[in-house]
N, C-alpha and C positions, 0 to 999 in steps of 0.2 A: 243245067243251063247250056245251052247249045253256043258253038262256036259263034254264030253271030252276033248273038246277042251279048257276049264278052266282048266282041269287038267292038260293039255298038257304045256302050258302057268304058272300053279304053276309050274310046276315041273321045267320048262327051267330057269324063276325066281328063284328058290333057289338052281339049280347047279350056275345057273353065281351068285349068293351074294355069295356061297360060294368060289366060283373060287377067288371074288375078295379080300376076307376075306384072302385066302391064299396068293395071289398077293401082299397083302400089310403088312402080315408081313414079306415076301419074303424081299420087299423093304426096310422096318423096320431094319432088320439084316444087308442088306448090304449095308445101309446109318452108319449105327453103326461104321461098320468093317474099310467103310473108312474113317470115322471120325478117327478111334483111327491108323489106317496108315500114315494117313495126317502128325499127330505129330510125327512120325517115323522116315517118310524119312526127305531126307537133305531139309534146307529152300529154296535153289536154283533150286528143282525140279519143274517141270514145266508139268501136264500131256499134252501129246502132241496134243492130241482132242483140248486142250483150248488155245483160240485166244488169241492175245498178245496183251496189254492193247494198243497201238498205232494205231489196227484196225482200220478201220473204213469202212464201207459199203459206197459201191460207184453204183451210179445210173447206170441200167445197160440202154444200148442203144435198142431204139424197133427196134423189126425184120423189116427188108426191105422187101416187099414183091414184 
């Protein structure tokens, strides 16, 4: 492998560690902010993304072909 291409290869390696280093304090602050909202809102709130405990996945049927 030729010197550049080592370089090439560092250099891409410590933009993405650093991208990820930012990514996860990103995450860090805003696992926080929900945690201290959680206790906020009303105990009957329910975000609406989240399935209702009575779920339950149901076998889907395979394609007819």
């Amino acid at each position: 492998m030729a010197k550049s291409e080592k370089a090439d290869l560092i250099g891409e390696y410590v933009q993405l560690r650093d991208r990820l280093s930012d990514l996860y304090r990103e995450v860090t602050v805003v696992d926080q902010r929900l945690v201290e909202l959680e206790y906020l809102l009303p105990e009957k709130y329910v975000y609406p993304g989240d399935l209702p405990e009575s779920w339950t996945r149901r076998r889907r049927k395979p394609l007819q072909r």
